[in-house]
Backbone as a chain_set.jsonl record, in Angstrom:
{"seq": "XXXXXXXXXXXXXXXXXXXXXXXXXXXXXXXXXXXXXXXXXXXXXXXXXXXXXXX", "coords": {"N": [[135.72, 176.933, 104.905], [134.68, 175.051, 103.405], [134.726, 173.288, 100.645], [135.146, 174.585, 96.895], [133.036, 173.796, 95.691], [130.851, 172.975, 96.656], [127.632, 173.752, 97.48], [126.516, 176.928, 99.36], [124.508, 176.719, 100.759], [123.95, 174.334, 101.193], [126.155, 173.497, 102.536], [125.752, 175.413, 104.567], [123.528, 174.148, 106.279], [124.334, 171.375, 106.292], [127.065, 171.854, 107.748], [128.199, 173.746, 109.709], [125.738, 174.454, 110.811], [125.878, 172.737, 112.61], [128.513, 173.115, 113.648], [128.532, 175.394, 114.763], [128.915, 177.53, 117.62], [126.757, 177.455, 120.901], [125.298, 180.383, 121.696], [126.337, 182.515, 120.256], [127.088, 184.746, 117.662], [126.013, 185.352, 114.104], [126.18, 186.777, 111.092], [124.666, 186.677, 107.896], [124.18, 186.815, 104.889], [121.62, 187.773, 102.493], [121.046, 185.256, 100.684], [120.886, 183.475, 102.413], [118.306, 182.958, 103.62], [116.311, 181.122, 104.851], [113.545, 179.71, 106.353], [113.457, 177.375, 108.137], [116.423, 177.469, 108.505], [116.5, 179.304, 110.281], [114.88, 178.598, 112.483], [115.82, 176.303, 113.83], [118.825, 177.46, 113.925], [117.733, 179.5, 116.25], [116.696, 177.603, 118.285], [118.939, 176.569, 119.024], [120.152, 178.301, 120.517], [121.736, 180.339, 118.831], [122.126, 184.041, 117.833], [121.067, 185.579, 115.215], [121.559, 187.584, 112.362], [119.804, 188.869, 109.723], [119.226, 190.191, 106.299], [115.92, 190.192, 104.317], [114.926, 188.251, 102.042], [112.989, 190.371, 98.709], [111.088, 189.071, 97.943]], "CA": [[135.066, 175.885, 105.639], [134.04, 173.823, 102.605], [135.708, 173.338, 98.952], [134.363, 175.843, 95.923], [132.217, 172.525, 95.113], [129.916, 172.639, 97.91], [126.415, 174.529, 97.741], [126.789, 177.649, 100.417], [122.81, 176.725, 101.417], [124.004, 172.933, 101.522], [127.382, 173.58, 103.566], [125.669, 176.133, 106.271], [122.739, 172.998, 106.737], [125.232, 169.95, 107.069], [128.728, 171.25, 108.411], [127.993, 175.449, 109.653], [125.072, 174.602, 111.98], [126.578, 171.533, 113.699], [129.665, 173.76, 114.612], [128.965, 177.257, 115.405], [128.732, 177.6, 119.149], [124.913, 178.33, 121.283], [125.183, 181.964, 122.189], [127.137, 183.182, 119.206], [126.038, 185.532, 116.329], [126.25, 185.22, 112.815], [125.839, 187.375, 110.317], [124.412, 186.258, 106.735], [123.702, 187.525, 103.824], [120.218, 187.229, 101.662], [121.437, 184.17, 100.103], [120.581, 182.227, 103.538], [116.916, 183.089, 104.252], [115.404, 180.1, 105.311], [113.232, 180.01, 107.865], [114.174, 176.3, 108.664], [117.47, 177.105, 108.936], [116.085, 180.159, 111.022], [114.098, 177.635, 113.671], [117.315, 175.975, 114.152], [119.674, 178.684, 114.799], [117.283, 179.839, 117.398], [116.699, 176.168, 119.138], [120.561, 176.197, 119.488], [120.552, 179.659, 121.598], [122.373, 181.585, 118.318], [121.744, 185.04, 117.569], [121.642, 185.829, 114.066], [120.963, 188.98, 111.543], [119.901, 188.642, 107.587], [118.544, 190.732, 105.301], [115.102, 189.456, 104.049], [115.04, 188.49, 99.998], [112.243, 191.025, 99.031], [110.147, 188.313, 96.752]], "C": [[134.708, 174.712, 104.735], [134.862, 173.966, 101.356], [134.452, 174.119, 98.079], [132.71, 174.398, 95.238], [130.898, 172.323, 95.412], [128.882, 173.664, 97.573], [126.795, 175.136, 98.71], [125.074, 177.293, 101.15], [123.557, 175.301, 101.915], [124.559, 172.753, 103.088], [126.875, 173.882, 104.946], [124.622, 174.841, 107.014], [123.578, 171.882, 107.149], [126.455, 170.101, 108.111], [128.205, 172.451, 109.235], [127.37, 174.802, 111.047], [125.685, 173.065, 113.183], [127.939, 171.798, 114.362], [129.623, 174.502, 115.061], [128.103, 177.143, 117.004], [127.292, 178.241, 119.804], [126.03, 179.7, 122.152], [126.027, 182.987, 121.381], [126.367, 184.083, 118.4], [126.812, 185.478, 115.411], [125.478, 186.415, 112.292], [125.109, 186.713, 108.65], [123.82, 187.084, 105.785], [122.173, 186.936, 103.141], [120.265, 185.652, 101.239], [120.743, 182.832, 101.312], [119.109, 182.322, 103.98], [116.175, 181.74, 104.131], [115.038, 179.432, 106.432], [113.203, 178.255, 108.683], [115.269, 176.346, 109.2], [117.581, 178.555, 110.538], [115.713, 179.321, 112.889], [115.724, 177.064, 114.527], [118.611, 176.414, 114.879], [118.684, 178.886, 116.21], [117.092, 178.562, 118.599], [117.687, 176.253, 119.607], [120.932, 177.742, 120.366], [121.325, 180.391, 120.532], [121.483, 182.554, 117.413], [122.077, 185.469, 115.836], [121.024, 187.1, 113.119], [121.228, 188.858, 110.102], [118.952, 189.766, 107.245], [117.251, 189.579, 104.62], [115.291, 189.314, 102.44], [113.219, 189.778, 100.269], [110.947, 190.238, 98.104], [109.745, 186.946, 98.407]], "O": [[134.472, 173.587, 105.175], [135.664, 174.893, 101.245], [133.27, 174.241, 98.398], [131.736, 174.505, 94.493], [130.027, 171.739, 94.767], [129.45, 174.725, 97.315], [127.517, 174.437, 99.421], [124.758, 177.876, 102.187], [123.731, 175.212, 103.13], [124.091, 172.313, 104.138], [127.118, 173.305, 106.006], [124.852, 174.544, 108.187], [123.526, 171.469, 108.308], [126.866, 169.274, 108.925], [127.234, 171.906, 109.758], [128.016, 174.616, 112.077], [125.694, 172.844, 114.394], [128.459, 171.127, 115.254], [130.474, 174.759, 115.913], [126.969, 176.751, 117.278], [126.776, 179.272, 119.371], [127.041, 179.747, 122.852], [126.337, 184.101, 121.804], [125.14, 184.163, 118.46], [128.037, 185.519, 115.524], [124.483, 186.937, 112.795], [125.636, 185.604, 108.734], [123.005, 187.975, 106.025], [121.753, 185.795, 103.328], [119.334, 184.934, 101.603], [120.302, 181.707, 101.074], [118.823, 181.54, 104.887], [115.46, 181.497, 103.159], [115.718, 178.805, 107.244], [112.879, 178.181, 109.868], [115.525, 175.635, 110.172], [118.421, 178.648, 111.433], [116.2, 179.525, 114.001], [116.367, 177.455, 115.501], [119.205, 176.01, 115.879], [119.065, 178.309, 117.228], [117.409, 178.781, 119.768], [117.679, 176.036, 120.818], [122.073, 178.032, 120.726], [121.84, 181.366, 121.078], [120.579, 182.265, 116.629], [123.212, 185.621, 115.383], [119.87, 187.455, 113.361], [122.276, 188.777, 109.462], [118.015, 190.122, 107.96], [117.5, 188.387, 104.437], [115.758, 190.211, 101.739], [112.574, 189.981, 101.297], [109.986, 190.876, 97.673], [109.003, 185.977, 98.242]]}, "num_chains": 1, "name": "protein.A"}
């Protein structure tokens, strides 16, 4: 979806959430926990499942 260049936090905030379809689910790994990008997903009707960091 993006070139090796790109931040994976940056990418899923600018390009990720402005494409993936309301009523979809994503998966993510730890790496994505942020509960901004949390609010968001849910505003847009998608379902999503992460692992919490534990810090």
């Amino acid at each position: 979806m993006t070139n090796a260049k790109v931040n994976d936090d940056k990418a899923v905030k600018d390009k990720v959430l402005q494409r993936v379809p309301p009523h979809c689910i994503l998966v993510m790994d730890r790496g994505y926990c942020d509960f901004g990008l949390f609010k968001a997903l849910d505003e847009k009707g998608v379902v999503f499942v992460t692992r919490l960091k534990t810090n």
